[in-house]
C-alpha positions in Angstrom: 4.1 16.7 -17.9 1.5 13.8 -18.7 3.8 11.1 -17.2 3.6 13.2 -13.6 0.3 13.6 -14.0 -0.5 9.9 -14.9 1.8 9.0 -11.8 -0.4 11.4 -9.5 -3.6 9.4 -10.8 -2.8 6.4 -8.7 -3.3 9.0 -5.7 -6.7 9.8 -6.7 -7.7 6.2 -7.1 -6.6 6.2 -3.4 -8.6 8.6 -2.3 -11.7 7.6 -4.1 -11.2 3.9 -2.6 -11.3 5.6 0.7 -13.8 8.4 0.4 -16.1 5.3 -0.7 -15.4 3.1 2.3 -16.5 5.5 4.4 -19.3 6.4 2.3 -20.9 3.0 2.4 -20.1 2.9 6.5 -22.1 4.6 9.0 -21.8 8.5 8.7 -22.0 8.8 12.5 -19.4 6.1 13.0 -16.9 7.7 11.0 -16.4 10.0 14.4 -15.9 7.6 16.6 -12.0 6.0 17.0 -12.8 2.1 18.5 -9.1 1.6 18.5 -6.9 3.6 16.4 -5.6 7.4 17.2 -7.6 8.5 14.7 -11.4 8.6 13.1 -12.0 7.2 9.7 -12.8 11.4 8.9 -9.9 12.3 10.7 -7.5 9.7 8.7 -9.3 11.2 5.3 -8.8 14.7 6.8 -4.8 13.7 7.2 -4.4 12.5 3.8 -6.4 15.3 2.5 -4.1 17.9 4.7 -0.7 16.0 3.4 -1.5 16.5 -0.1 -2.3 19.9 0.5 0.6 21.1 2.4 3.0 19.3 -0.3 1.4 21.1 -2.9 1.2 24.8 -1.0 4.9 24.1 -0.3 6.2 22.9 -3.7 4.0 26.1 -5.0 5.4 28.2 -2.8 9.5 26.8 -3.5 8.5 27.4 -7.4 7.5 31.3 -6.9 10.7 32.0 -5.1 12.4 30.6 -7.9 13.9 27.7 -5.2 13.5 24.8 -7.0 17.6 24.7 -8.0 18.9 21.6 -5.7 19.3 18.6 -7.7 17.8 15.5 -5.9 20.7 13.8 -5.1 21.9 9.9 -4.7 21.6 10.3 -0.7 18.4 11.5 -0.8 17.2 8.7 -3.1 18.7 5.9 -0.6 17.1 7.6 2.2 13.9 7.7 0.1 13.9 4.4 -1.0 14.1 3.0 2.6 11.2 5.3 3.6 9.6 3.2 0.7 10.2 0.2 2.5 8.8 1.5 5.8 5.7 2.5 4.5 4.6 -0.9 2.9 5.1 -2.2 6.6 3.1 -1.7 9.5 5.3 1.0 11.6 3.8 4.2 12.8 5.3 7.3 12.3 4.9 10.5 13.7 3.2 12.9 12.2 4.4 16.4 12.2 2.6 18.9 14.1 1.1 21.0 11.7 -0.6 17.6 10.0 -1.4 15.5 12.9 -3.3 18.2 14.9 -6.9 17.3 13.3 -9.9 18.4 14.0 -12.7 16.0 16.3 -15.5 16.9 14.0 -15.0 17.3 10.1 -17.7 17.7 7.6 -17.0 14.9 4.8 -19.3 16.4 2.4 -16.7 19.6 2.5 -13.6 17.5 2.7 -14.5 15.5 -0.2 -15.3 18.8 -2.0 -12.0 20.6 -1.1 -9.9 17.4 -1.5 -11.3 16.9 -5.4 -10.5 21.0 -5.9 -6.8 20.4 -4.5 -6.4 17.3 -6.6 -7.4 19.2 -10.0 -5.3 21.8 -9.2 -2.1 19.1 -8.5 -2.6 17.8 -11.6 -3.1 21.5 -13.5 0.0 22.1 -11.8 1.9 18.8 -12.7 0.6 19.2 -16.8 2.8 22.6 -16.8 5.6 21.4 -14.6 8.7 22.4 -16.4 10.6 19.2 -17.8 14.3 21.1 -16.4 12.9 20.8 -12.5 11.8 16.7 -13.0 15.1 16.2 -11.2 14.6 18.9 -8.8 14.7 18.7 -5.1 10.8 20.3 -4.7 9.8 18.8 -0.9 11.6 18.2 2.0 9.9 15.3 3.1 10.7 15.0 7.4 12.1 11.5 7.2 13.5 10.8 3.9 14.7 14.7 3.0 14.7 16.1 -0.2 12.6 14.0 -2.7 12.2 15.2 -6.7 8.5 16.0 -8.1 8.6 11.7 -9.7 9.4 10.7 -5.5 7.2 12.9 -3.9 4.0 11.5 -5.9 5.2 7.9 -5.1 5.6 9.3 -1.4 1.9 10.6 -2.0 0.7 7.6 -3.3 2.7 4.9 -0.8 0.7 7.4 2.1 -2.3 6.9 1.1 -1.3 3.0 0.7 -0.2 2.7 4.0 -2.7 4.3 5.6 -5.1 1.5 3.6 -4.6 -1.0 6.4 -5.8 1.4 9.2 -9.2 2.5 7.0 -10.0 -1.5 6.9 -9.7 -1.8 10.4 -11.7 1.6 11.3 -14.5 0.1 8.8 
């Protein structure tokens, strides 16, 4: 579907803002957290683990022939308002298995395994049946159940988010 996949190019743009930020910084500062929770790798790790679980899971749903719920008006409110949050600067907690990130990361590896997941999200997103678009296909833990359009917005207003705190690390 070249509209999903067109929407899922905003996240790469993301990525590649980022990845170059800390490019042009200091390799060994990109370890080191002056004020945040998190190292500029570790925030790139994050992202790069978010993405990654979303797709594994959405995968995963599609096999088992789960993707059936429609994505309802409730979980559009609730998703919209998540929206919302996101362009401000709350914290939210991140769930255990994507906040527990590793002190040292190679960045030459993440960037290589981050540019092999997004190929394969958008190879995935170009055969993504047309009947599922409206599809409940991630349970997102704040917002609920988001359709394939919401949870690459949700993808792409992450990565947004977390803009702010990669300027302040750099």
């Amino acid at each position: 579907m070249d509209h999903l996949v067109k929407a899922y190019q905003a996240s790469i743009l993301q990525k590649e803002w980022m990845i170059n930020k800390s490019v042009e910084s200091n390799a060994d500062f990109n370890s080191i957290k002056p004020t945040e929770k998190w190292s500029i790798n570790q925030l790139l790790f994050h992202l790069f683990t978010v993405e990654k679980s979303i797709l594994d899971y959405i995968k995963y749903k599609y096999s088992i022939n789960e993707l059936t719920q429609p994505a309802g008006l409730k979980a559009k409110l609730r998703y919209h308002a998540l929206k919302i949050l996101l362009k401000t600067k709350m914290k939210f907690k991140a769930p255990k298995k994507i906040s527990n990130l590793p002190e040292k990361i190679d960045l030459e590896q993440l960037i290589k395994d981050w540019n092999i997941l997004q190929t394969d999200f958008e190879a995935f997103l170009s055969q993504f049946p047309k009947d599922l678009v409206g599809k409940a296909v991630f349970r997102h833990p704040y917002a609920g159940f988001l359709s394939m359009e919401q949870t690459i917005e949700f993808i792409v207003d992450h990565s947004k988010h977390h803009r702010s705190q990669m300027s302040r690390l750099i």
